[in-house]
TIPAPA-156730 format. One record per residue (C-alpha): x, y, z; residue number from 0. Coordinates in steps of 0.02 Angstrom, whole numbers. Each point is the difference from the previous one (the first is absolute). Layout:
N
PT      c1      c2      c3  seq
PT       X       Y       Z  NUM
...
//
This chain:
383
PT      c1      c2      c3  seq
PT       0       0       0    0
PT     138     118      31    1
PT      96     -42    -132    2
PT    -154      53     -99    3
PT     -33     152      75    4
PT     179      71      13    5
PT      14     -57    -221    6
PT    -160     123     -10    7
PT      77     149      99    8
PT     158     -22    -106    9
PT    -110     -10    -175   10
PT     -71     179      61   11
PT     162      88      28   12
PT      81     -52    -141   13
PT    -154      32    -114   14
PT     -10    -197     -60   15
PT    -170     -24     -55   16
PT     -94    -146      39   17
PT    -134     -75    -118   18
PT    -172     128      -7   19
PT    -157     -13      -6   20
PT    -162     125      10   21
PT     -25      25     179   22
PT    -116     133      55   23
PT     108     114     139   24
PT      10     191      47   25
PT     124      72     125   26
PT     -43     135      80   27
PT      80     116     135   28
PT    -104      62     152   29
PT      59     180     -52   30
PT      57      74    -138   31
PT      22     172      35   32
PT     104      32     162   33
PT      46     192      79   34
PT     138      10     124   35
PT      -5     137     104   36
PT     181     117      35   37
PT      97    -100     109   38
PT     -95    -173     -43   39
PT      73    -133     -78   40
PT    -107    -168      31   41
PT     -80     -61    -151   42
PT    -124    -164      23   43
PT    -115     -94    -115   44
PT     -70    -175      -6   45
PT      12     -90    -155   46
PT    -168     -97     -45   47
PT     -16    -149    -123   48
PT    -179     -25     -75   49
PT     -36    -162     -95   50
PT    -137     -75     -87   51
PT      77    -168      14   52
PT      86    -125     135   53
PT     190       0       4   54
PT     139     -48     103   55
PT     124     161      32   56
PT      58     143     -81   57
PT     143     114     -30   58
PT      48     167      -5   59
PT     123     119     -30   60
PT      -4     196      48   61
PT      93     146     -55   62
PT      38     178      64   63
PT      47     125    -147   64
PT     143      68      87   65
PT     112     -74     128   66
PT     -45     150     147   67
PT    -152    -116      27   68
PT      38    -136     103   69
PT     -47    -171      60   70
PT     -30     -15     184   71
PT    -120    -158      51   72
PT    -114    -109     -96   73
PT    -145     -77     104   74
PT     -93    -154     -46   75
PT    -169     -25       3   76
PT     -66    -107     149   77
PT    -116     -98    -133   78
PT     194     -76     -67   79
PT      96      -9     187   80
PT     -12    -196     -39   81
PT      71       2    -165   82
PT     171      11     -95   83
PT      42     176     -36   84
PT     159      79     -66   85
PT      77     196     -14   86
PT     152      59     -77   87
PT      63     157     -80   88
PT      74      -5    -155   89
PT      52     148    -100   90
PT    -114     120     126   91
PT    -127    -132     -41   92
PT     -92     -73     110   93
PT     -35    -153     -18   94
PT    -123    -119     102   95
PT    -152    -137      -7   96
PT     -74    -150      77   97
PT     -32    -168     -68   98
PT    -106    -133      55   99
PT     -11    -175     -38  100
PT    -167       3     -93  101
PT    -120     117     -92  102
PT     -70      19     187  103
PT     -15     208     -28  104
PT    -183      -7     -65  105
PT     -68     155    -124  106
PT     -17     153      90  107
PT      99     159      93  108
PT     155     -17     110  109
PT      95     119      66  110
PT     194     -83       6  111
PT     116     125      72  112
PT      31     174      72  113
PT     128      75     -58  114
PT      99     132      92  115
PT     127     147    -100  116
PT      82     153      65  117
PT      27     149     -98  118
PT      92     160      39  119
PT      -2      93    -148  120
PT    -107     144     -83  121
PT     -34     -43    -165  122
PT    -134    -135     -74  123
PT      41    -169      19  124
PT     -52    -187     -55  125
PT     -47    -156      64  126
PT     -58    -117    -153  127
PT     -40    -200       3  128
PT     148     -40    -125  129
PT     -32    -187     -24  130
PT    -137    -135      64  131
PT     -59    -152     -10  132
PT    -141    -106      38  133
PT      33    -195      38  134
PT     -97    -156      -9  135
PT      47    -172     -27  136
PT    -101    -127    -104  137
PT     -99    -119     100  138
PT      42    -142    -118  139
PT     186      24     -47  140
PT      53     105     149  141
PT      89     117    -121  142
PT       1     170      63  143
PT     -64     169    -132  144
PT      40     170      34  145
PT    -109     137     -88  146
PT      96     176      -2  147
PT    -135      93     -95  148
PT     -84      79     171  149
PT      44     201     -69  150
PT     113     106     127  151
PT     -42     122     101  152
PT      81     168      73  153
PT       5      72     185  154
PT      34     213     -44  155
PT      80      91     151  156
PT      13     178      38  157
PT       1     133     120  158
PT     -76     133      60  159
PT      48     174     -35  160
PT     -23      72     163  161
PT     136      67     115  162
PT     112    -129      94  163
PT     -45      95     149  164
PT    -189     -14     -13  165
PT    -101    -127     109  166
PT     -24    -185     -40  167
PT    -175      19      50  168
PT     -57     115    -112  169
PT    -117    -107     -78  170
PT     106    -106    -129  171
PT      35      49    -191  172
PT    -144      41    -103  173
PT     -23    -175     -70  174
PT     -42     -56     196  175
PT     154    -123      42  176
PT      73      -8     166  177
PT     165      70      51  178
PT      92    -177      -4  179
PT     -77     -11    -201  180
PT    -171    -112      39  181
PT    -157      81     -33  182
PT     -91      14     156  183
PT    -157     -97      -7  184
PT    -154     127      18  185
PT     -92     -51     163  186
PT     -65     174      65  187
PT    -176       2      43  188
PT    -116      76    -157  189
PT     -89     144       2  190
PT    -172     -51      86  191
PT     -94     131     -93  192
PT      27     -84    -169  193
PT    -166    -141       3  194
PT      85    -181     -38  195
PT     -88      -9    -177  196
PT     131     134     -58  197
PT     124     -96      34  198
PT      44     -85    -157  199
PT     153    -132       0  200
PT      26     -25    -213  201
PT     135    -147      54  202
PT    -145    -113      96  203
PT    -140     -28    -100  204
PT      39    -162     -39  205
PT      74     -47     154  206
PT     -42    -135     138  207
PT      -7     115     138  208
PT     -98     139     -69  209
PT    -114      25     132  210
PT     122     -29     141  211
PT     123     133     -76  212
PT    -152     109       5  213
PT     -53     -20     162  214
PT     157      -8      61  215
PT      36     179     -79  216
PT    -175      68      65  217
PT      61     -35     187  218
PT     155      88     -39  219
PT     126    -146      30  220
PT      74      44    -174  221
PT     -10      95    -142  222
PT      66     -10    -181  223
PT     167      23     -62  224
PT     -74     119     -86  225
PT    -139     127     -28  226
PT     -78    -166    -118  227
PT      88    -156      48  228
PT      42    -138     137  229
PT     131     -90     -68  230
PT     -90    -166      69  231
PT     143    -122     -42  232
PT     152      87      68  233
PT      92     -52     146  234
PT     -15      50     161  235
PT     142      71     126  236
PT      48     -27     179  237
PT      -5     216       8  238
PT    -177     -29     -85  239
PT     -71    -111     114  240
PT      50      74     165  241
PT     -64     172     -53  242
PT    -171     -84     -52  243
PT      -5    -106     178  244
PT      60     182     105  245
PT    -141      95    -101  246
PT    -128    -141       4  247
PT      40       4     201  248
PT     -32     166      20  249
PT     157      36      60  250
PT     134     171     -21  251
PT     173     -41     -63  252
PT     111     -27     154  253
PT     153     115       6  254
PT      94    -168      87  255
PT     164     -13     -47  256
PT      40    -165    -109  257
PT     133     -83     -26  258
PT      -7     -33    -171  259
PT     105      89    -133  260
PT     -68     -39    -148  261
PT    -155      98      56  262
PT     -11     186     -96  263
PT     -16     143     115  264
PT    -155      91     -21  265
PT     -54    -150    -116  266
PT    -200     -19      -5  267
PT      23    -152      70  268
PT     145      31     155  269
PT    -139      48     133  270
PT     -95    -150     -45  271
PT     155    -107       9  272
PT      33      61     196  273
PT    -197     -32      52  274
PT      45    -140     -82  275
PT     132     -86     103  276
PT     -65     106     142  277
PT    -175    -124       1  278
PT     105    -163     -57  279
PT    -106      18    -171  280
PT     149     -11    -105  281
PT     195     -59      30  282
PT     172      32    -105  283
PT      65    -100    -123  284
PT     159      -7     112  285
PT      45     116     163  286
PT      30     151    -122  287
PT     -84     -31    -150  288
PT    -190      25     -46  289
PT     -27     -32    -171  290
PT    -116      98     -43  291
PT       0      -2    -186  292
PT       7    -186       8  293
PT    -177    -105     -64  294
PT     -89     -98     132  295
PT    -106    -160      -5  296
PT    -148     -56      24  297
PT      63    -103     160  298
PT     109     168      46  299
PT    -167      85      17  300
PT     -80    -133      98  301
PT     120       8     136  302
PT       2     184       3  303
PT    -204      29      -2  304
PT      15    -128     152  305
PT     131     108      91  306
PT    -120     144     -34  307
PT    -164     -76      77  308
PT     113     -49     149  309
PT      85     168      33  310
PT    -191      70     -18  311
PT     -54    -125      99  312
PT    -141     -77    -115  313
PT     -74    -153      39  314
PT      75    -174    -119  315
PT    -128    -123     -49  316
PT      35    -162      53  317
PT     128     -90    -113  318
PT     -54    -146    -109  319
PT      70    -117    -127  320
PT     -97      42    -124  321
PT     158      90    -119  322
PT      91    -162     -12  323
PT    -126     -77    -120  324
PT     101     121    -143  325
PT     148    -120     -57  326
PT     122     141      12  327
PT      -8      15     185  328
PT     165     -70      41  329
PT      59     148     -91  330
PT     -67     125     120  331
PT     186      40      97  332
PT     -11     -54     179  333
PT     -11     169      77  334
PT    -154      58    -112  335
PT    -102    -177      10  336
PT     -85      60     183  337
PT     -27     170     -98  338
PT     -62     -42    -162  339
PT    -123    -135      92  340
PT     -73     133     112  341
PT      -7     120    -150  342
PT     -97    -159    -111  343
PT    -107     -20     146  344
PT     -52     166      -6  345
PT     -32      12    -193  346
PT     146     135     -19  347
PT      92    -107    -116  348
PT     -70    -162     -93  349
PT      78    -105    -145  350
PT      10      42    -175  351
PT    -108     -65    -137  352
PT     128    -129     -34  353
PT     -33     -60     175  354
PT     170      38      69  355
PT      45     113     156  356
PT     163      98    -103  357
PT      80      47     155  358
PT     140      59     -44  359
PT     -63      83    -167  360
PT      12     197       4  361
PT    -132      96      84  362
PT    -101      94    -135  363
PT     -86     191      25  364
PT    -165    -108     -49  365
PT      37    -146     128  366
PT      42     144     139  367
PT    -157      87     -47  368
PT    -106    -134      26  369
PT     119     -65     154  370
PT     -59     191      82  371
PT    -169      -8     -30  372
PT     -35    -153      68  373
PT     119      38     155  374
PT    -142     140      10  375
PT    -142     -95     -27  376
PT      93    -122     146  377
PT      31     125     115  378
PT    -188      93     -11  379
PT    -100    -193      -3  380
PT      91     -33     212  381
PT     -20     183      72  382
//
């Protein structure tokens, strides 16, 4: 197996081309436009693989236009802890994938990896997918294909024009991104006076959760990314979620000191992040690091809408065994499993369609949307 793996990895950095075949695949970055404030210079983006067919792993390779941008960390995806993966740099390229055993990825949207730059320049810069390639292996001959037709993609950086001197909390660039180069996700409360039916999200008419986004939005536990959509199928954050949980609360941002320095001062999210730790809700990745650009899961929000109910003191139903009927239990990570049961029992989270639990797959802003309301409807059924 890793003989197999490391002969793919080598075929992608030396641009050897394995037998093609039509294979339906976008990649897509979670942001294509990022604005660095003066005196920033952390640049972050997920990179998402969409499919319309099952495959086994994929490859990828990543360029910045000039060499001022450069590589700091690469994150995995939980969803691919569990399988073979592989990074290099090569050139300024990097390079990295996965690669399973099987065509066990079925059709549908994964986010892979975050992928973390620093730039200290003025000037525009680059970030483009420079090669990919999307694996499977033939069921009957075992013979692995690689399609490299997926068409690139390009992160654009800039900065601001504003004096060096001004205040990082100004209220962002123009185009809305954060001072670390993620745009914010927009989770103020809407204006009340507007009635509900004026609300009008173009990007979920055809959507699953339609009428949770809209109810969701009429309570004021989000709004749009903008002025006309919802962006229903991108990720969520861990900066995301605590803001949500600390405005869903009730709560004021706590002016706590935290230990974490990863955290942006003045951030939208940095109050949040103290009440945060401050009520137990949420912990660091590590003693000084937060994260909170990084995706969660759908077992990440389990534990941490369990925290919440116990720092607020909310009563727990009692805990069945009803969850482990979904074949995909055993994939729930043993921290989460007394979380995600409690959070099944209540009917905040339930299997998908395909009858499996997805722990570990990325939360959506659809999934938490739903996750919220219910947590409402929850909370108002036991008072």
């Amino acid at each position: 197996m890793k003989k197999i793996f490391n002969k793919i990895v080598l075929g992608l950095i030396s641009a050897c081309i394995f037998s093609t075949s039509s294979f339906a695949a976008t990649i897509t970055p979670s942001v294509t436009d990022i604005t660095l404030q003066p005196g920033k210079n952390n640049i972050s983006f997920d990179i998402i693989l969409e499919t319309e067919e099952a495959f086994a792993g994929a490859e990828f390779g990543i360029l910045p236009s000039q060499a001022d941008v450069t590589f700091e960390s690469l994150i995995f995806s939980d969803n691919l802890k569990n399988e073979p993966k592989v990074q290099t740099i090569k050139d300024g390229c990097l390079y990295f994938g996965f690669f399973g055993s099987s065509n066990k990825y079925k059709a549908g949207k994964y986010v892979v990896a975050t992928a973390n730059y620093k730039y200290s320049g003025t000037g525009a810069r680059t970030i483009s997918l420079k090669d990919s390639k999307v694996v499977t292996i033939d069921e009957n001959t075992k013979k692995t294909n690689g399609d490299t037709s997926t068409p690139s993609f390009t992160v654009t950086i800039k900065r601001t024009t504003g004096s060096s001197g001004g205040s990082s909390s100004g209220g962002g660039s123009s185009s809305g991104s954060s001072a670390g180069g993620i745009k914010p996700p927009n989770i103020t409360v809407p204006d009340v006076s507007k009635p509900l039916d004026s609300i009008k999200f173009t990007d979920i008419t055809e959507h699953w959760a339609k009428d949770y986004i809209n109810s969701a939005a009429e309570k004021g536990f989000f709004t749009g990314t903008s002025e006309t959509t919802f962006s229903p199928d991108n990720s969520v954050t861990r900066a995301m979620v605590v803001t949500v949980l600390g405005r869903f609360a009730k709560s004021s941002p706590s002016e706590a000191s935290i230990p974490f320095t990863d955290v942006i001062e003045n951030s939208y999210y940095e109050g949040y992040v103290a009440w945060g730790v401050e009520s137990g809700v949420v912990k660091g990745m590590s003693d000084t690091e937060f994260a909170p650009d990084i995706s969660i899961s759908r077992e990440q929000i389990a534990a941490m809408i369990i925290r919440y109910l116990n720092a607020e003191n909310i009563s727990l139903p009692p805990k069945t065994e009803t969850i482990q009927k979904h074949k995909d239990y055993s994939d729930i990570s043993k921290y989460a499993r007394e979380s995600m049961t409690l959070c099944y029992d209540m009917g905040l989270i339930t299997g998908h369609d395909t009858g499996l639990l997805a722990p570990q797959a990325t939360l959506t802003r659809a999934e938490f949307s739903v996750i919220m309301l219910r947590l409402h409807n929850y909370i108002s059924s036991i008072r």
